[in-house]
TORSE-34561 format. One record per residue (C-alpha): residue number from 0; residue in one letter; x, y, z. Coordinates in Angstrom, 1 decimal. Layout:
residues N
{NUM, a, {X, Y, Z}}
...
This chain:
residues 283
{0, x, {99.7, 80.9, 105.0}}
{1, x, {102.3, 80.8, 101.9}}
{2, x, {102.4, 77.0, 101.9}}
{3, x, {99.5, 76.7, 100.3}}
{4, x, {100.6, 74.7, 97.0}}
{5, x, {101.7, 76.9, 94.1}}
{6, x, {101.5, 74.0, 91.5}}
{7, x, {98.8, 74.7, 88.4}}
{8, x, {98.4, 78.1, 91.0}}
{9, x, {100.9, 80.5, 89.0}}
{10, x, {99.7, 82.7, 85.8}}
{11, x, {102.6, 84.6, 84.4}}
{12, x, {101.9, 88.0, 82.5}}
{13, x, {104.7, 89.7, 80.4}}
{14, x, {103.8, 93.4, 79.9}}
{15, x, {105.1, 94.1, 76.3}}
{16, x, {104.8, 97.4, 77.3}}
{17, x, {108.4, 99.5, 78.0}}
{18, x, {108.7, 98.8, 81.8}}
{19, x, {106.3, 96.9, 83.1}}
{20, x, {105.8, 93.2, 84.2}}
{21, x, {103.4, 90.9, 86.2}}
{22, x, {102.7, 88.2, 87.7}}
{23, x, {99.7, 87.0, 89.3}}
{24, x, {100.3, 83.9, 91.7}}
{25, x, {96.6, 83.5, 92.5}}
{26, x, {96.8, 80.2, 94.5}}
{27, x, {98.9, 82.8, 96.9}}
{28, x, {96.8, 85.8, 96.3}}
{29, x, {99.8, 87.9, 95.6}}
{30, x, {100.3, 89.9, 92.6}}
{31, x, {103.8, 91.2, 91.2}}
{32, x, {104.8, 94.1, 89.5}}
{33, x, {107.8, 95.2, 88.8}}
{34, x, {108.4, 98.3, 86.5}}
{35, x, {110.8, 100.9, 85.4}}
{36, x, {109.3, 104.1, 84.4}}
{37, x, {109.2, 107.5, 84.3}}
{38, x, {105.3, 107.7, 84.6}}
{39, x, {103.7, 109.9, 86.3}}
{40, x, {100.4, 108.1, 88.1}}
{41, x, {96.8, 109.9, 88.6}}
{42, x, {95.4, 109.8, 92.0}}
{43, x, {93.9, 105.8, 92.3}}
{44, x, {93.2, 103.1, 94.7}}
{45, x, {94.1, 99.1, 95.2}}
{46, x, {92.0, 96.9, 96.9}}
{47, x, {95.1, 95.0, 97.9}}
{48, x, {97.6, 95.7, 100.4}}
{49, x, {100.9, 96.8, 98.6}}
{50, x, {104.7, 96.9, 99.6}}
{51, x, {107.3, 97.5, 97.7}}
{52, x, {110.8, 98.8, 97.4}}
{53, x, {112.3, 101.8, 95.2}}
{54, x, {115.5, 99.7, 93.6}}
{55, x, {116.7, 103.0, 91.7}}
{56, x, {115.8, 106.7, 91.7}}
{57, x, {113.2, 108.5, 93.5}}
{58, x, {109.6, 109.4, 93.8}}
{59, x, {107.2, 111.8, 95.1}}
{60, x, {103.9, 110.6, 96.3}}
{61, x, {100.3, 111.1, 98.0}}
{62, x, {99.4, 108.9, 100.8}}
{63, x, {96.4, 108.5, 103.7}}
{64, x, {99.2, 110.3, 105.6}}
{65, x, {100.2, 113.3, 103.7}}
{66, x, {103.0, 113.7, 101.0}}
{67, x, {105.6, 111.4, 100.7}}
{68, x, {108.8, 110.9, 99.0}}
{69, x, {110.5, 107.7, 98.9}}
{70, x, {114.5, 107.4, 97.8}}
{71, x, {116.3, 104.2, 96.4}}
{72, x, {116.6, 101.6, 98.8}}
{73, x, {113.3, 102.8, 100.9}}
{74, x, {110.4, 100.2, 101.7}}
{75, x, {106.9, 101.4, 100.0}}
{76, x, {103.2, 100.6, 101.3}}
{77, x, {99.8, 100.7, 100.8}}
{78, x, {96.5, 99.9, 102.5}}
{79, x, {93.3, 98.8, 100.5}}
{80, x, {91.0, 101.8, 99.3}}
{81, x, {94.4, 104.2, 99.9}}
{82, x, {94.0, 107.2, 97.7}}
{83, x, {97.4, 108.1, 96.0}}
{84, x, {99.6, 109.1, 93.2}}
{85, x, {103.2, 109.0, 92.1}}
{86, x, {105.8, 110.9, 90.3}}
{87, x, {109.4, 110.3, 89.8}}
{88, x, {111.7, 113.7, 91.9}}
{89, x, {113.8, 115.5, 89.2}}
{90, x, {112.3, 113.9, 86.1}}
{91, x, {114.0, 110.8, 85.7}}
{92, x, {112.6, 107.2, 85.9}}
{93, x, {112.3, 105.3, 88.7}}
{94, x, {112.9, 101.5, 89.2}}
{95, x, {110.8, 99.6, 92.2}}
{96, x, {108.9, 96.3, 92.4}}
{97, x, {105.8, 95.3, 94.5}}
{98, x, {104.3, 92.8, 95.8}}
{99, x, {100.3, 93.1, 96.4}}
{100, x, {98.7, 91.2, 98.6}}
{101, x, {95.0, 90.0, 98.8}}
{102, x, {93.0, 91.7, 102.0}}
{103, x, {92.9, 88.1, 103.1}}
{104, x, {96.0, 86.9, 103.2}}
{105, x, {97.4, 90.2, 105.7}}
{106, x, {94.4, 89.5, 107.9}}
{107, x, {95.1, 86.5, 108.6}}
{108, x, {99.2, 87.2, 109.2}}
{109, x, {98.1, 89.9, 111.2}}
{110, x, {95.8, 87.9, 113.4}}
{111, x, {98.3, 85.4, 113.6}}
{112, x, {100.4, 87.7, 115.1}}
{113, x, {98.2, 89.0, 118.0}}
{114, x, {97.7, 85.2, 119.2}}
{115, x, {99.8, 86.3, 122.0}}
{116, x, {96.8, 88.7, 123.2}}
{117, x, {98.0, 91.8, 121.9}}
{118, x, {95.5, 94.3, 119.8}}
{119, x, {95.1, 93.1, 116.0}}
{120, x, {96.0, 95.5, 113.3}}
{121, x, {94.6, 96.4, 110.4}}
{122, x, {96.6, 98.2, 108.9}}
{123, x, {100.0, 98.9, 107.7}}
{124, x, {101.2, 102.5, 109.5}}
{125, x, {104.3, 103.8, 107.0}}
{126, x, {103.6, 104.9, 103.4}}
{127, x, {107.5, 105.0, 102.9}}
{128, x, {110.0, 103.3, 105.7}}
{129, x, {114.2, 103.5, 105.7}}
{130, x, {115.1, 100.8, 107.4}}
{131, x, {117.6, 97.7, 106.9}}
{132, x, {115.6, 95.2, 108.8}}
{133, x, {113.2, 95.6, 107.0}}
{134, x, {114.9, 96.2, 103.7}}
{135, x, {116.4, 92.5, 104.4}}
{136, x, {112.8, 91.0, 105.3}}
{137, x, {111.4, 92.2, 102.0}}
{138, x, {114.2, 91.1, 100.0}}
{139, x, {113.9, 87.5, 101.6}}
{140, x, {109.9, 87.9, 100.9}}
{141, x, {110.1, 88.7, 97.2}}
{142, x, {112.4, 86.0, 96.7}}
{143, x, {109.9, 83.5, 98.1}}
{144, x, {107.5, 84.7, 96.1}}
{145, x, {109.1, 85.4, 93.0}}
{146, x, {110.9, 82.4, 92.9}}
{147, x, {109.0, 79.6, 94.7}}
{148, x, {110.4, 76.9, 93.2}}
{149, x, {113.7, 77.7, 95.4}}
{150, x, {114.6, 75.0, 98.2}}
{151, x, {113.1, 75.9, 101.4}}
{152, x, {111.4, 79.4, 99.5}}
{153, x, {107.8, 78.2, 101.3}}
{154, x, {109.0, 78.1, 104.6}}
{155, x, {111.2, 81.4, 104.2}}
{156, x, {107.7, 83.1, 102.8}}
{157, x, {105.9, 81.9, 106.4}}
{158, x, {108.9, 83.3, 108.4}}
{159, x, {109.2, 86.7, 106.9}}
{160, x, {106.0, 87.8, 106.2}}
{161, x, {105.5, 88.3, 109.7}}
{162, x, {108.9, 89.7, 110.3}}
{163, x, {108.3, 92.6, 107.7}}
{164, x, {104.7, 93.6, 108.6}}
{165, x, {106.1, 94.0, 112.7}}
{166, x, {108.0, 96.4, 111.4}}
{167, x, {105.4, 98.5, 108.7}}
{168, x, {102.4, 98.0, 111.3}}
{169, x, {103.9, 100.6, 114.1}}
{170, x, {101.9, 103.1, 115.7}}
{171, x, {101.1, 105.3, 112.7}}
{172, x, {100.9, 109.2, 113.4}}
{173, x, {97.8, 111.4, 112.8}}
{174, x, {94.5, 110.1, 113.4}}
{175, x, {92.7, 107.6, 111.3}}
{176, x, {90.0, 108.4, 109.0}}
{177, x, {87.0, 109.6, 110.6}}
{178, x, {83.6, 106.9, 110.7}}
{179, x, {79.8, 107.1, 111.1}}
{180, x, {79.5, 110.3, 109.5}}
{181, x, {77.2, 111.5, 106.0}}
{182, x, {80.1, 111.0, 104.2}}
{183, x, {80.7, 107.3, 105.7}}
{184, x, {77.5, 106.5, 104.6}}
{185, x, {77.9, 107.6, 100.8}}
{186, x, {80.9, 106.2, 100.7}}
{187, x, {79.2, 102.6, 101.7}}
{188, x, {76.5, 103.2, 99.1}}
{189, x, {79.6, 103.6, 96.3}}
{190, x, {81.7, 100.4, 97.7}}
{191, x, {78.2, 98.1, 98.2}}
{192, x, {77.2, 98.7, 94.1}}
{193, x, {79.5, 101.1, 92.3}}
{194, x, {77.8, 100.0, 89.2}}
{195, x, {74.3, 101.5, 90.4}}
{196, x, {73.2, 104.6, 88.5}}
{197, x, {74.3, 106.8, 91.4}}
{198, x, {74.2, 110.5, 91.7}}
{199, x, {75.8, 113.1, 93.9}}
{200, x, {71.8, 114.3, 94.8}}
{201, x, {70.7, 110.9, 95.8}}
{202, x, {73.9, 110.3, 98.0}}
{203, x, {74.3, 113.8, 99.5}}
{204, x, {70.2, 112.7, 100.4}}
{205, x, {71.5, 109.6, 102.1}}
{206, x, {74.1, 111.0, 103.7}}
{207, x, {71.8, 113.8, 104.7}}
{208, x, {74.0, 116.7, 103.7}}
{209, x, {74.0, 119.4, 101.1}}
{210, x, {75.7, 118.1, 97.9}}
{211, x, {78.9, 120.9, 99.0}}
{212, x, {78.9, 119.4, 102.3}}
{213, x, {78.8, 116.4, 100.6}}
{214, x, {82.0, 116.9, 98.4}}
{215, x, {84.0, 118.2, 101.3}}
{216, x, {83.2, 115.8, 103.8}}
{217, x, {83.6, 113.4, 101.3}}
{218, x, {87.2, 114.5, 100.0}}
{219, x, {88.5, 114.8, 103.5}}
{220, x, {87.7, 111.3, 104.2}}
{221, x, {89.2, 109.7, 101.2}}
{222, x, {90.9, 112.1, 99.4}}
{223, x, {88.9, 111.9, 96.2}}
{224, x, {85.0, 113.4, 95.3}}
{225, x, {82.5, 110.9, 95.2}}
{226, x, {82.6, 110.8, 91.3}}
{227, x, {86.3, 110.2, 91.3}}
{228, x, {85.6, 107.8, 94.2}}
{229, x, {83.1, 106.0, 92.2}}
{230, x, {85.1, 105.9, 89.3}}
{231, x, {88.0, 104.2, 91.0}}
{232, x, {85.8, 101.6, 92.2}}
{233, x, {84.6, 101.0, 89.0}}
{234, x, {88.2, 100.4, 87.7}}
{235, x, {89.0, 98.1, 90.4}}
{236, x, {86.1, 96.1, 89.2}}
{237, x, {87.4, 96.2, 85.7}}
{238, x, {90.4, 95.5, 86.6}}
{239, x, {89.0, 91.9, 88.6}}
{240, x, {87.2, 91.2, 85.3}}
{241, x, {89.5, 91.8, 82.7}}
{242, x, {92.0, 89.7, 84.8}}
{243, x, {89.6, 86.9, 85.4}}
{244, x, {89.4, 86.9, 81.5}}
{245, x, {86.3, 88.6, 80.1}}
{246, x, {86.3, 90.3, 76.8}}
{247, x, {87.5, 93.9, 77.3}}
{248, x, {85.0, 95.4, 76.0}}
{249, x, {82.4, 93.4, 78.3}}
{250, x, {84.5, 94.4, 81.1}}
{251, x, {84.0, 97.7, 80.7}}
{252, x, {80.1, 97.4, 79.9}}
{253, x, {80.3, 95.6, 83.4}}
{254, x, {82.2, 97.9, 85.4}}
{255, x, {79.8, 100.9, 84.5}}
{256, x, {82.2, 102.5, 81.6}}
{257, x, {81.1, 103.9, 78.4}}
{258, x, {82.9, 102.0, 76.6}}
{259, x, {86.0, 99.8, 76.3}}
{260, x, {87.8, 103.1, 75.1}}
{261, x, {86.8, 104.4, 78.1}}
{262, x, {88.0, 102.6, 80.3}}
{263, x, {91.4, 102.0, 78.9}}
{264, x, {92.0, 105.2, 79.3}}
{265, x, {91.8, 104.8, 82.9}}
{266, x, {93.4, 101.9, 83.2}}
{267, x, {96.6, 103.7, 81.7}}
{268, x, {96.4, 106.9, 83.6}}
{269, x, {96.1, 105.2, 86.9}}
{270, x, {98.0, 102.0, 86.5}}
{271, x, {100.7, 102.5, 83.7}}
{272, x, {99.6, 100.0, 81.3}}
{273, x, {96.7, 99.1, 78.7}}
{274, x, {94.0, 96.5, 79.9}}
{275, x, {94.7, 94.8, 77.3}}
{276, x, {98.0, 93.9, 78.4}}
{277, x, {97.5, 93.4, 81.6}}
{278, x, {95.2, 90.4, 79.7}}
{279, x, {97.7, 88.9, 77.8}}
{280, x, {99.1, 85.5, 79.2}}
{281, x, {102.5, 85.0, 78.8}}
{282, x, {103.3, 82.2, 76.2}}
């Protein structure tokens, strides 16, 4: 739960870069960002659960559940492995915040909140929710997050996690992702090693498809080919090492890129800012 003692737990991160700031509180598993930009993001994917709120102007964006456009004062969200982009509407910047959560920490609030018998989610329905409750919950959230040293902000993080993800785990419309097809199977083979030397023959082979049956299949169920799959799996790896500390440029060699050049590149298209920032400590 958020109780868990924050002391010697908090790293701070000050993104030099225009418009962009985080926070990792890794004794909570929760990262914060909070930016103001007019950055238009490639198609990527968090292993975290994300929710958020646009504070000032508006966005257009991909989600698991279509096209989505969000407007000042609408809640945000995301589900781990969720393929999608970003783009401020009419050209102008865009001011939100998020809070990212780790896998973890939703599983467990969500199983705490089907004690009573009910099904057990897993996952958050609503790519972009209007709604005051809700608006409220999250505000309380992020300021028992963000500032944790607040009276009482521990107990009002217990209280309202809960609250906001009753309202953002709904009954989502459409179907979910289809399972236990070629294309599952492949996509299994990326997520168990996506450093392994792998290639779209060898996984249309284990997924016993042609390689074009392969690439269709595979872009229907997450929205991205198997290379650009692959490659976002390899950034989220860099992205774990480079915050854990290693040299860049051993990150990169880790996560499978060519080089450190390589992978920065990457890092900015899909996430805004250099990895070499997102390294820096604050001081």
């Amino acid at each position: 739960n958020l109780s868990q003692t924050q002391h010697g737990a908090r790293r701070r991160i000050r993104m030099n870069e225009p418009g962009f700031r985080i926070r990792r509180l890794s004794g909570l598993g929760v990262e914060i960002v909070e930016a103001d930009s007019d950055r238009s993001f490639a198609r990527h994917i968090h292993e975290q659960f994300g929710i958020g709120q646009i504070l000032q102007g508006a966005q257009r964006s991909a989600s698991g559940r279509g096209q989505v456009q969000a407007q000042a004062g609408d809640l945000i969200s995301l589900n781990p492995g969720e393929v999608h982009d970003g783009a401020p509407l009419g050209g102008n910047a865009r001011r939100w915040r998020m809070l990212y959560f780790e896998p973890e920490r939703i599983a467990q609030a969500f199983a705490d909140m089907a004690s009573d018998g009910g099904p057990t989610p897993s996952e958050l329905a609503y790519p972009v929710l209007r709604k005051r409750q809700a608006s409220h919950a999250f505000a309380a959230l992020y300021r028992a997050i963000a500032q944790p040293d607040m009276p009482a902000a521990q107990l009002a993080g217990e209280q309202t996690l809960p609250v906001l993800l009753a309202h953002l785990r709904e009954q989502r419309p459409g179907k979910p992702l289809a399972a236990g097809n070629g294309a599952s199977r492949a996509k299994t083979l990326i997520d168990d090693d996506p450093m392994a030397p792998l290639t779209l023959s060898l996984l249309a082979e284990q997924a016993q498809l042609s390689r074009f049956q392969l690439v269709r299949a595979f872009s229907r169920l997450t929205g991205l080919t198997p290379h650009a799959y692959l490659l976002q799996r390899r950034l989220l790896k860099a992205r774990q090492l480079v915050a854990a500390g290693l040299p860049l440029a051993e990150a990169a060699a880790t996560a499978g890129f060519a080089d450190q050049s390589h992978m920065s590149r990457h890092f900015v298209r899909c996430f805004g800012f250099t990895p070499g920032l997102y390294a820096r400590p604050g001081r």
